[in-house]
N, C-alpha and C positions, 0 to 999 in steps of 0.2 A: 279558698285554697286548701286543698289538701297537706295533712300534715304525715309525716311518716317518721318514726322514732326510728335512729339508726340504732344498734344494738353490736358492738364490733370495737376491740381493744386496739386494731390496726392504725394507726395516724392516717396514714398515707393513704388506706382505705377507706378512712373518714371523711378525709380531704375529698378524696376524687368522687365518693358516691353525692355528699352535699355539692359540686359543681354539676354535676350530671342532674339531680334533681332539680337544680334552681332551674337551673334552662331549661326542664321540662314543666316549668311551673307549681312545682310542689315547693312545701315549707320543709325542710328536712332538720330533725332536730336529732341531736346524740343523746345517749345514754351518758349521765355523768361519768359513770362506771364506778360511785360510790352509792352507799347505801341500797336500799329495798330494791330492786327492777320492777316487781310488782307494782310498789305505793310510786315510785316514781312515773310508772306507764300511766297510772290511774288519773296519777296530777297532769300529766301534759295531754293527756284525750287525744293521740292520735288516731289517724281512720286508718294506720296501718302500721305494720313492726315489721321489720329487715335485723332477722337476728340471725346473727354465726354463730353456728353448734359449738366452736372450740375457742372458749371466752380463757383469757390465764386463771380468772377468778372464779370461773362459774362454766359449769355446762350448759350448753344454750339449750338442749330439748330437756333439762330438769326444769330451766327458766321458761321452756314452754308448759310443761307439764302444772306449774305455779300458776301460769296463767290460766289457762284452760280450765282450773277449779277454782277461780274466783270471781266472781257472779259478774263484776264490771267489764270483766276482759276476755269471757267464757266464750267470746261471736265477734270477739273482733279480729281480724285479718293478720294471718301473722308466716309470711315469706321467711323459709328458711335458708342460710347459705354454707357451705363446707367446700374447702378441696378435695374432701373424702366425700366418696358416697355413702350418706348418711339417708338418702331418701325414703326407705323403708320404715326405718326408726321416727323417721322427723315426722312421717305421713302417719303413723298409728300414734305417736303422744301429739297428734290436733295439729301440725301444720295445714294451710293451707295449699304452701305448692314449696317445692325445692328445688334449686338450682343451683349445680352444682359449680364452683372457683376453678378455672377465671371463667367467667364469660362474657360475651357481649351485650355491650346497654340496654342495646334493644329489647334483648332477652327478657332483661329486669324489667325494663318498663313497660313491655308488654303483660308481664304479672303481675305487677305492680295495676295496672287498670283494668285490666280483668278481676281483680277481686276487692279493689275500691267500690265499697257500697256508695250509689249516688246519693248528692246531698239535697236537700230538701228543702 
């Protein structure tokens, strides 16, 4: 089973993307929202990140930017989300794809397995 780090200070947008993934069969785990995002990504090895750019605590493309220069997490898959269009910026600091708030599940889950590397 595929695992996917939620990365998102929203409750209510926590809530509904972890229902939406179980029932597509992923393991969807959140961000505590304390400590490192880096060391915490590193610990939980997922095969994919669902991170929103406008965190209260943290900019999500500086916390993509973190990732992307650290050797563990430099190739791993990282979907970004905003109500702004952010797609420019998201797509030059290393996103894989953006999608921009609201959209439909589909959407997500459609990019979501397009860029799930298969497991072995």
């Amino acid at each position: 089973m595929n695992t996917i780090l939620l990365i998102d200070d929203d409750p209510t947008m926590l809530k509904l993307l972890q229902t939406l993934l179980r029932i597509e069969g992923f393991d969807p785990v959140s961000w505590s929202g304390m400590g490192d995002v880096v060391a915490e990504t590193i610990q939980i090895e997922p095969n994919i990140v669902l991170l929103d750019v406008n965190l209260r605590s943290a900019n999500g493309i500086d916390l993509l930017r973190k990732m992307r220069a650290t050797e563990d997490l430099a190739f791993l898959p990282v979907i970004m989300t905003s109500g702004i269009d952010y797609r420019v910026e998201c797509m030059e600091a290393g996103a894989n794809d953006f999608i921009t708030k609201p959209y439909m599940p589909e959407v997500l889950i459609r990019s979501i397995r397009s860029h799930l590397v298969e497991e072995v």
